[in-house]
Steps between C-alpha positions, in 0.01 A plus 500: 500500500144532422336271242408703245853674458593147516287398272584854314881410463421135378271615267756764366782248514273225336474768216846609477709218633858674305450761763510235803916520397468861482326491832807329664742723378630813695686622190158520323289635749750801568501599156125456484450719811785760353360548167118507686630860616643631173606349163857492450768424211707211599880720572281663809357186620858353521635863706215331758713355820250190403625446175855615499633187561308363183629559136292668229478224378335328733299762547357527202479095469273531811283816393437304152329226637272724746429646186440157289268376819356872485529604794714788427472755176789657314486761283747697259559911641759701307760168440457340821280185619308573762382257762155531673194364684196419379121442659661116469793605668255691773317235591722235533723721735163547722436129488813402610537751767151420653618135523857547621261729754274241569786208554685780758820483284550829496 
């Protein structure tokens, strides 16, 4: 890895250091990456082969707290929540990937 993405991701986690967790978890990052393409209500997320083994519940639980550290948006469209990413959302997705690049764990 280069030092300035190095010193890029430090920086970033030094900044944000509730997303280091978020960072670690492959639950999170999926539904980062999955709402990154389109915004979705939570009953299609969980029809995802991803998330079908997850309840609504837990679902939600986890979408709530991307949207507490706000890294994720939700919004209100004809009686449903929708889920979706945000520039926050954007460029954490890039940082990580250019560091999982970077480290060759991909």
């Amino acid at each position: 890895m280069d030092q300035e993405a190095r010193r890029n991701f430090i920086i970033f986690l030094e900044k944000n250091p509730r997303l280091y967790t978020i960072a670690k978890s492959d639950r999170c990052i999926a539904l980062l990456q999955k709402l990154s393409l389109q915004g979705l209500p939570i009953e299609e997320l969980k029809k995802e082969n991803k998330f079908s083994y997850m309840s609504e519940e837990d679902i939600k639980e986890l979408l709530e707290l991307l949207v507490q550290l706000k890294i994720l948006s939700k919004q209100q469209i004809i009686g449903k929540i929708i889920y979706f990413a945000n520039e926050y959302t954007k460029m954490f997705l890039e940082i990580y990937s250019e560091t999982r690049k970077q480290y060759s764990v991909d």
